[in-house]
N, CA, C and O of each residue as an XYZ file, in Angstrom:
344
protein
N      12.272      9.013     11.598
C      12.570      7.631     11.300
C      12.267      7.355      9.828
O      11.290      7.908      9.324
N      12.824      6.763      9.304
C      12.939      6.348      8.039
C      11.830      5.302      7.537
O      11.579      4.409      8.346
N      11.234      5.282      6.505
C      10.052      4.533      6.131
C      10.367      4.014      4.940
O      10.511      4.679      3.913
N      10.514      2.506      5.062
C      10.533      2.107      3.632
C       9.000      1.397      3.149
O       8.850      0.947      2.013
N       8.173      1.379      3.937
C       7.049      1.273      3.657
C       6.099      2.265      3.792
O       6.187      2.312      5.019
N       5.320      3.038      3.554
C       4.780      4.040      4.145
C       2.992      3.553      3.819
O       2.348      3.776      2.794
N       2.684      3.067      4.677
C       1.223      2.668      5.086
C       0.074      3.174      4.471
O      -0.758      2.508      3.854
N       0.057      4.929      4.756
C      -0.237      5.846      4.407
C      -1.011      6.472      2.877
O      -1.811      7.404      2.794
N      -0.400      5.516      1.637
C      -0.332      5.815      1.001
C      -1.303      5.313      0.365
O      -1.366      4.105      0.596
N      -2.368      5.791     -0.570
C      -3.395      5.154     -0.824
C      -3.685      3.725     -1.342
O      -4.629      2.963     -1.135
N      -2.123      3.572     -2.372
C      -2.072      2.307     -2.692
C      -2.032      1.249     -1.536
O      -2.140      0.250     -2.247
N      -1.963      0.811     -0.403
C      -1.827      0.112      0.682
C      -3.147      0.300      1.036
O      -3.160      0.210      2.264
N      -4.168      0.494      0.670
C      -5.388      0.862      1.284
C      -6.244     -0.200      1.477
O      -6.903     -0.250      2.515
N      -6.376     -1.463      0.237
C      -7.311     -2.792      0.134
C      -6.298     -3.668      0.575
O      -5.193     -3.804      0.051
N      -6.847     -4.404      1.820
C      -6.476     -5.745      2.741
C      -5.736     -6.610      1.459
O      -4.622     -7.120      1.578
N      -6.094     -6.640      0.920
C      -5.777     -7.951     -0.813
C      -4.450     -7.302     -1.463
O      -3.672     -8.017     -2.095
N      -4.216     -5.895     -1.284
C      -2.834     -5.730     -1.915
C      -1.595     -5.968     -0.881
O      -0.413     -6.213     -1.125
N      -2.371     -5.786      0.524
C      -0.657     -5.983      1.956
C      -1.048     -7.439      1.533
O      -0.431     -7.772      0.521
N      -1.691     -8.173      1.895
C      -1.649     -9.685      1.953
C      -0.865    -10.198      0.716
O       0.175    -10.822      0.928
N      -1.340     -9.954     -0.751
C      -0.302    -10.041     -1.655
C       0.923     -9.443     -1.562
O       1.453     -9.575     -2.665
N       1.647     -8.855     -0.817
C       2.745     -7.848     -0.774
C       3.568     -8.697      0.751
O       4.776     -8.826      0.947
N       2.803     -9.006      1.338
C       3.401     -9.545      2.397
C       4.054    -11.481      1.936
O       5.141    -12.016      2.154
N       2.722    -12.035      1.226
C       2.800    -13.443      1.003
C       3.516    -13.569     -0.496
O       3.502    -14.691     -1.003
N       3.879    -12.937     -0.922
C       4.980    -12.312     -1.887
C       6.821    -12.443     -0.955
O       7.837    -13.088     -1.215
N       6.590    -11.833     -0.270
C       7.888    -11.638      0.624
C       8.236    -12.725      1.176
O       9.413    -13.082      1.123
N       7.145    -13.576      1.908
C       7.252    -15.054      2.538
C       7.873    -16.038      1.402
O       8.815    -16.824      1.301
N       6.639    -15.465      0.478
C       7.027    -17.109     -0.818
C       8.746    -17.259     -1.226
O       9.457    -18.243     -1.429
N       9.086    -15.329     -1.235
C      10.546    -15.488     -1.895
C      11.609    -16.174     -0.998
O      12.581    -16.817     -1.396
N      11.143    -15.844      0.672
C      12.136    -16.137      1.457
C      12.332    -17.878      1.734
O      13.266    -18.457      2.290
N      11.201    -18.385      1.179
C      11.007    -20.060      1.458
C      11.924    -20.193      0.242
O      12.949    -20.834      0.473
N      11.765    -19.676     -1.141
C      12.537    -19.772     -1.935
C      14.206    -19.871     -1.907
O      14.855    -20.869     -2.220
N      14.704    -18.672     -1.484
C      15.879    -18.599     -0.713
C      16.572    -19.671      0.013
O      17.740    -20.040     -0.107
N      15.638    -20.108      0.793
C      15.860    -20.930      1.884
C      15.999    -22.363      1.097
O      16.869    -23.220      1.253
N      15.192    -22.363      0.453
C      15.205    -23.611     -0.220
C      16.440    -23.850     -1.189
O      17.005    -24.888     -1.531
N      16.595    -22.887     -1.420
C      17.943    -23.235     -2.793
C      19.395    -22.920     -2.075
O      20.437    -22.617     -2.657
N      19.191    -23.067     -0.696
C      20.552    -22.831      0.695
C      21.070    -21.494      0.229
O      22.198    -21.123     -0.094
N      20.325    -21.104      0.270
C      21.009    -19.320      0.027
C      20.783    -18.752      1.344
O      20.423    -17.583      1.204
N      20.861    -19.183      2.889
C      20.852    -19.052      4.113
C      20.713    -17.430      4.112
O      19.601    -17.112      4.532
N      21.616    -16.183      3.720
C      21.421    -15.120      3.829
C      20.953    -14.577      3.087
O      20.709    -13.416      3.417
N      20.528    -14.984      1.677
C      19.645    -14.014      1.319
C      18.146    -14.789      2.400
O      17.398    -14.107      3.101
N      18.088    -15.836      2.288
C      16.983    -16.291      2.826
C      16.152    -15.453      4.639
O      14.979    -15.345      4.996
N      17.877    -14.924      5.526
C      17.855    -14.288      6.188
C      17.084    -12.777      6.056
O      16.244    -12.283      6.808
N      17.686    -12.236      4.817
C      17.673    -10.941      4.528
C      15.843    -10.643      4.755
O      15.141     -9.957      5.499
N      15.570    -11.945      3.240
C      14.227    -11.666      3.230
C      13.265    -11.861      4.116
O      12.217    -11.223      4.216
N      13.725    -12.973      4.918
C      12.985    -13.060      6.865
C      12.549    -11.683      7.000
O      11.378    -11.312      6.918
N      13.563    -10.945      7.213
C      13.580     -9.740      7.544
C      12.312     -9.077      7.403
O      11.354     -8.723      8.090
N      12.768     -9.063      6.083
C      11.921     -8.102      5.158
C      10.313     -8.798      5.287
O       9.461     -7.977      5.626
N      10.016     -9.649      5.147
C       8.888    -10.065      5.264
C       8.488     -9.991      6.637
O       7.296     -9.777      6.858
N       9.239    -10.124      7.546
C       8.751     -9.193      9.221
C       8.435     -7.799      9.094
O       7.470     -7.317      9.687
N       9.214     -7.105      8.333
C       8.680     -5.827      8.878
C       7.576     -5.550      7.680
O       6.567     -4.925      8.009
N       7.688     -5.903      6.557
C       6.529     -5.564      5.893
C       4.857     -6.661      6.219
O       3.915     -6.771      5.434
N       4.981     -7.256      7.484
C       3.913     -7.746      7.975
C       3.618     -6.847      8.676
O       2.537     -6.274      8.539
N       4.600     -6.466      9.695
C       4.405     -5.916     10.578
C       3.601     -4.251     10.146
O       2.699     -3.640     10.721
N       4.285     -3.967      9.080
C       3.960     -2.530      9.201
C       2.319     -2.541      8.182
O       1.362     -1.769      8.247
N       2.565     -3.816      7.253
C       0.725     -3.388      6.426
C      -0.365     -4.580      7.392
O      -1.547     -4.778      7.107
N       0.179     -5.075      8.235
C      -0.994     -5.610      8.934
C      -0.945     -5.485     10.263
O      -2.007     -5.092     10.747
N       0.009     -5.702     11.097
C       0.054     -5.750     12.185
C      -0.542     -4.275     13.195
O      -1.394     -4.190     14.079
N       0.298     -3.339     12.603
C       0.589     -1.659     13.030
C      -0.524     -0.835     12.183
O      -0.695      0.373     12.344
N      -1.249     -1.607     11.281
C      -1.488     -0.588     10.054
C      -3.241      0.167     10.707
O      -4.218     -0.301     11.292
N      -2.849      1.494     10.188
C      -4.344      1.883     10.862
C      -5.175      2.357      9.267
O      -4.257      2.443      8.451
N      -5.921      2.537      8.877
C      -6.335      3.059      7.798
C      -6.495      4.792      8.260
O      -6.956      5.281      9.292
N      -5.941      5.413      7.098
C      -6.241      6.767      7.275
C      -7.975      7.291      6.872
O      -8.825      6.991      6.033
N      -7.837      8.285      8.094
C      -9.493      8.486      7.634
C     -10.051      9.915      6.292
O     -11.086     10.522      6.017
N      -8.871      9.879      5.891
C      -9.122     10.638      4.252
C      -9.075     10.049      3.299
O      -8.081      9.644      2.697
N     -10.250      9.928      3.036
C     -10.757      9.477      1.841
C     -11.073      9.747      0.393
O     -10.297      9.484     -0.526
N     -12.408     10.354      0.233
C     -12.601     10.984     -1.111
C     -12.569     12.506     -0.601
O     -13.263     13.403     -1.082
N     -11.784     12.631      0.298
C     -11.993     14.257     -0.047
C     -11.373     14.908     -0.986
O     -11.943     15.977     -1.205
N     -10.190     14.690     -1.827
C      -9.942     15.053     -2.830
C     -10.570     15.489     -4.229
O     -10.201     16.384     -4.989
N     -11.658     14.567     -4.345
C     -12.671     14.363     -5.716
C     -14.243     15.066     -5.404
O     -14.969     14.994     -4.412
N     -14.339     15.488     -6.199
C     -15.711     16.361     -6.310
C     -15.601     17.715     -6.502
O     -16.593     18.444     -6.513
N     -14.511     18.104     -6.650
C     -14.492     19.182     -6.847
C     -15.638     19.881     -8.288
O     -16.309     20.912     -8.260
N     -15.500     18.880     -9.403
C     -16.168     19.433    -10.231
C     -17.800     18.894    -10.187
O     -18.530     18.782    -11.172
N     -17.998     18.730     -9.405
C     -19.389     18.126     -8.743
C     -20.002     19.667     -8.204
O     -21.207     19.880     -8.336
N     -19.389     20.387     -7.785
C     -20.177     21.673     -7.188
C     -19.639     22.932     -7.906
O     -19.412     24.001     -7.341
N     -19.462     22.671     -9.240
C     -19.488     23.802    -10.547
C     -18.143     24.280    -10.943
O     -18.104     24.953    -11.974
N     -16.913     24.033    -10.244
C     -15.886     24.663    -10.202
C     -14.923     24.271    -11.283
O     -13.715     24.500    -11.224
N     -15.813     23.383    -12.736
C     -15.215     23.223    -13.704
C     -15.148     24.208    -14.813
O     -14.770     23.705    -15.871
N     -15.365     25.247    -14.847
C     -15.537     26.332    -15.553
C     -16.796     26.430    -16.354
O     -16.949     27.179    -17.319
N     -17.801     25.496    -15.801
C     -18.985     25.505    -17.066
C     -20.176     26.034    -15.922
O     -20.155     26.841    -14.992
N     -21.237     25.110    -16.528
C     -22.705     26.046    -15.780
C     -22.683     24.530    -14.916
O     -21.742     23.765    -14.706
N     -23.769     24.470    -14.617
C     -24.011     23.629    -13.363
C     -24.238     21.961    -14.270
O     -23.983     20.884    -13.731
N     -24.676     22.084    -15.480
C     -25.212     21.049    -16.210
C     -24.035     20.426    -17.327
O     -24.222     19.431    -18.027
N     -23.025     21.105    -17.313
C     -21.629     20.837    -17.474
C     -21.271     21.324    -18.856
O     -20.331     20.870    -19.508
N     -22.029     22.215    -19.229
C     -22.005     22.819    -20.326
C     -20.772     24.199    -20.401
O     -20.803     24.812    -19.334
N     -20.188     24.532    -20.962
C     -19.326     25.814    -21.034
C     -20.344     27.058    -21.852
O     -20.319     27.200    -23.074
N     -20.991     27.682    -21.165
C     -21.374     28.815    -21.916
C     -23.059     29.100    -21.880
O     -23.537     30.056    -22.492
């Protein structure tokens, strides 16, 4: 299935960026609506359903986190332990 949102992604991670991203989508579609543009106003209904749906409603947080980072925390930057080269 096709994802035009993908949840997943770290950027979607703080509650404050779907809520801006969602109430973003609402504001435009009142906009729409307001200036009788009926289908775009439709369109963005839409769109502001499923992008509720998918960063708040459905959304689970993934449980990977910092495992990416630290690597140079346990020496594997080419230096000595104190971060020195040599």
């Amino acid at each position: 299935m096709l994802k035009f949102i993908d949840p997943d992604h770290p950027f979607y991670r703080p509650l404050w960026i779907r809520l801006l991203i969602v109430l973003f989508c609402a504001v435009w579609t009142a906009v729409e609506f307001y200036g009788e543009q009926t289908l775009w106003g439709m369109i963005f209904l839409a769109v502001t359903a499923y992008a509720s749906a998918a960063l708040l409603v459905f959304y689970k947080p993934s449980e990977k986190g910092g495992e990416e980072t630290g690597t140079a925390e346990k020496g594997e930057a080419g230096g000595d332990q104190d971060g020195t080269a040599g």
